[in-house]
N, C-alpha and C positions, 0 to 999 in steps of 0.2 A: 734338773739344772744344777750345774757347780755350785757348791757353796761360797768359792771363793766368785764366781759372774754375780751370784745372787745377792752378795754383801755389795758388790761394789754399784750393782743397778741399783742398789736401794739408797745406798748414800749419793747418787748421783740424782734418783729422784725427789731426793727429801730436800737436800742441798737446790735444785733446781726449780720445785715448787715454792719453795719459802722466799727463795732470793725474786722469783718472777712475782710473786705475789704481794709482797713486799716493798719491791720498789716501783710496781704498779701501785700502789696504795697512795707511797707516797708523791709519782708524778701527780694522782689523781687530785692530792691533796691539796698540791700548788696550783691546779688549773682552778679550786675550787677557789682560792685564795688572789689569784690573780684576776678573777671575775668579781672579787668583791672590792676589792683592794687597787685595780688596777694597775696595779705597779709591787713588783718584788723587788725587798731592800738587797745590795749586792749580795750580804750571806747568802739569802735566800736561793738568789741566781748561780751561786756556784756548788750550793746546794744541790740544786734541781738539777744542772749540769750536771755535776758526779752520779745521781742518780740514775738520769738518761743515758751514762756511758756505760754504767754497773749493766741495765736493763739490757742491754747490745750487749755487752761482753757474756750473757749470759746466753742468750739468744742465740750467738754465733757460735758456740762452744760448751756449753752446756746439755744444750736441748741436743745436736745429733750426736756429743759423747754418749748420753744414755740410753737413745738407740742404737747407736751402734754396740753397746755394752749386750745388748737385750737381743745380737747376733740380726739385726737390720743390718744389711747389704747394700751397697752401691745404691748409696744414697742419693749421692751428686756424684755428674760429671765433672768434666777437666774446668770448664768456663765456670758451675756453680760451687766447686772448688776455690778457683780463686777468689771469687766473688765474700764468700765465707770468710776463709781466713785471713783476707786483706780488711776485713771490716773487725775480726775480729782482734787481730793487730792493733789498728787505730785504737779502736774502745779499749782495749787492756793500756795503751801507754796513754790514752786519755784520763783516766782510772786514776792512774800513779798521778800527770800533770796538774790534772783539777784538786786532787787532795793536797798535792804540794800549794799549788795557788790559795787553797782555801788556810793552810797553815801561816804562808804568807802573810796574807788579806789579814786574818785575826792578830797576827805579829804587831802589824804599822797600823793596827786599827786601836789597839789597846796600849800601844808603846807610848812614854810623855812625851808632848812633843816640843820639838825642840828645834833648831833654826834649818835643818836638815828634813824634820816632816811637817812642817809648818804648812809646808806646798804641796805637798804628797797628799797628806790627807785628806784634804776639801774635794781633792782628785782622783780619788780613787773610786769614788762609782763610776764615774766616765770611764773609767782604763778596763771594768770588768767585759763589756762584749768585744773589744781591740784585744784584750787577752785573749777568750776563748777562741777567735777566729785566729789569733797568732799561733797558739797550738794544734788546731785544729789543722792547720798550712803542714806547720813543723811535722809533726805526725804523718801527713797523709804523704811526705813528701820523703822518711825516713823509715816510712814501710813500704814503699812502691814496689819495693823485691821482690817482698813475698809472693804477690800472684805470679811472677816467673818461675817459680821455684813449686808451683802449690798442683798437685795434677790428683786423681782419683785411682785411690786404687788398683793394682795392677795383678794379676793371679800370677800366682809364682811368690819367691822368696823378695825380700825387700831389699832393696840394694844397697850396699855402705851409705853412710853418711845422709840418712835419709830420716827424718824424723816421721815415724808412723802412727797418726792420729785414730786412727780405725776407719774414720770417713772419708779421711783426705791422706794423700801424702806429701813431706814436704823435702822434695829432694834438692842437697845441695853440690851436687855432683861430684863434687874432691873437698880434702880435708878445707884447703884454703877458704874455699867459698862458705864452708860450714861452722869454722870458729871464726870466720871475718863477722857474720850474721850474728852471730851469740855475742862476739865481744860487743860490736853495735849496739845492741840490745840492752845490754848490761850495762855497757858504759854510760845511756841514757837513762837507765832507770834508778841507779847509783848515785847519778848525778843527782835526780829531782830529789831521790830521797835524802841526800845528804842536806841539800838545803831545808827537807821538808822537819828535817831531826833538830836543824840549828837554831830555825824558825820556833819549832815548838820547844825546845829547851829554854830560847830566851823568853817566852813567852810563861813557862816553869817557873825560871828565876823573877819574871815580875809579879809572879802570884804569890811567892814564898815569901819576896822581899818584903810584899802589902798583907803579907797573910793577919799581922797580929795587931796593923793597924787599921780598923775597919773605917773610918775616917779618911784617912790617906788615900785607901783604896778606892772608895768610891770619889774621891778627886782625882784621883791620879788616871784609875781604868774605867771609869764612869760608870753607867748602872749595872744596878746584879744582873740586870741582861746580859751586860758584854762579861762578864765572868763566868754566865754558864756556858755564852757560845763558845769561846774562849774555852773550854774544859771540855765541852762537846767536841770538837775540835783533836783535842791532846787524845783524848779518845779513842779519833778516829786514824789519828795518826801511829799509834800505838798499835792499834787494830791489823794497819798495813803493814808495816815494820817487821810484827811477828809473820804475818806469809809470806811477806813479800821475801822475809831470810828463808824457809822454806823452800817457798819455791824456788829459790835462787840457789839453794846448796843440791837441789837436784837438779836444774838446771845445767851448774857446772859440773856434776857428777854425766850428765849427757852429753858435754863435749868433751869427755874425757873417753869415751866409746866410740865408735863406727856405728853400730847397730843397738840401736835404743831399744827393750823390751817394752812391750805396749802396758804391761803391769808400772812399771815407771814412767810412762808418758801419762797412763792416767793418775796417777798419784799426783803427780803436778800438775794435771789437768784440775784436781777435788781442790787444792790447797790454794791455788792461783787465782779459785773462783768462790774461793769463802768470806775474801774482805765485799765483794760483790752480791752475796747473800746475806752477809750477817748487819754489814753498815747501815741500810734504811731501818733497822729496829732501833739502831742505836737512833738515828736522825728521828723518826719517832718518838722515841721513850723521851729527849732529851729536849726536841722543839716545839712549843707549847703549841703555837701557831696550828702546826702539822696535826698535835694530839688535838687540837678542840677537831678541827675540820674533818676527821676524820671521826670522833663521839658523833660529832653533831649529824651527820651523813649516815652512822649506823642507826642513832634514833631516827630519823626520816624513814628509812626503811624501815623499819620497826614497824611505826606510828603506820606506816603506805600498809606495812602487810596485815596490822590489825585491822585496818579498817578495810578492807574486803569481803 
């Protein structure tokens, strides 16, 4: 096998096992939490959200990238074609929306309040599933294209202006139809992330302002809870920021071509799907909640396997 097939199946399985494993851990960790608990505070639910979208974005784009790396063949047809990448669409601009929301959320959560969030605040657990379901609308309604555009594999040469996944193809017939779809794209994910920068910058500026009065702080941003969520958060937005530019400088580097090499389709396939593999470690290491349930669940099993 090529050296260069064999580096990249192996970063695609390392990269694919740790993120499915990982954000399986932590759905698991929330069902255990919601059956004690009954009720997730809103972090928690857009938490658990961003995770469920990572788990899909990975699912749908991950898993047949590295068989089809590994020379698996006609994977899916034309209908499980679309089916694919229209799901996998949704979950990657889910991805970006919920991490934006959850920058938000922590924004007006920790900000003083003042005659402007006085009324916001007490309202803001209500507005979290009227959000999710508003983006979910938005989303499913600004990718509708892609399963027109999504077909399988064809023998023979790829035809201009066709993005070539290994599994799928995504053809946009003429240049128009192919930077209309890219600018689309951009333009929504630009957007969220610009809010999602401004959100966490002021949210920067109220931790530096309280930084050296530890007094102030804890009146003003409330307990050292909301300053590690608050910092978990900065994090995570930091996390996206770096691939999301990545991905995004190859992405414009592909509408600047006709015919995409499939070595550059996977390169932005690994980088687009790292804030989706690395985040639930972060969401681990950093929420306490997540680490007991998930100690406490390793010793259970422990204790189940000793005692056999």
């Amino acid at each position: 096998m090529d050296l260069c097939v064999t580096i990249k199946g192996v970063s695609f399985i390392l990269q694919m096992g740790m993120g499915i494993l990982g954000n399986t851990v932590v759905l698991l960790a929330y069902t255990n939490i919601v059956s004690s608990e009954t009720k997730l505070l809103p972090v928690d639910m857009i938490l658990c959200h961003l995770v469920f979208a990572n788990l899909m974005l990975l699912l749908t784009r991950c898993v047949p990238q590295t068989m089809t790396v590994f020379g698996l063949r006609n994977l899916l047809n034309d209908p499980g074609c679309k089916v694919v990448i229209y799901a996998y669409r949704i979950s990657r601009a889910l991805s970006v929306c919920i991490t934006c929301m959850l920058s938000v959320f922590q924004m007006v959560t920790i900000a003083p309040t003042g005659p402007r969030l006085s009324r916001l605040k007490p309202a803001l657990p209500s507005l979290v599933l009227p959000t999710f379901a508003g983006l979910w609308l938005l989303n499913m309604a600004i990718c509708i294209a892609a399963p027109f555009f999504s077909t399988a594999p064809r023998n023979g040469t790829v035809p201009a202006f066709t993005l070539n996944l290994g599994f799928c193809h995504v053809d946009f017939r003429d240049n128009l139809s192919y930077v209309i779809n890219g600018v689309a794209v951009s333009g929504r994910d630009f957007g969220f992330v610009a809010l999602m920068v401004g959100s966490s910058c002021y949210v920067l500026l109220l931790l530096h302002r309280h930084s050296k009065q530890v007094k102030g702080l804890r009146r003003s941003l409330g307990s050292g809870t909301e300053t590690r969520a608050a910092k978990t958060v900065l994090t995570l937005v930091v996390l996206y920021v770096v691939f999301f530019g990545i991905d995004n400088m190859i992405w414009i580097y592909m509408l600047t071509v006709s015919k995409v090499s499939l070595v550059v389709a996977d390169m932005r396939v690994f980088f687009s799907s790292c804030y989706a593999s690395l985040s639930p470690y972060f969401i681990i290491s950093s929420n306490k909640k997540v680490k007991e349930k998930i100690v406490c669940s390793a010793e259970h099993d422990q204790l189940s396997v000793e005692s056999q």
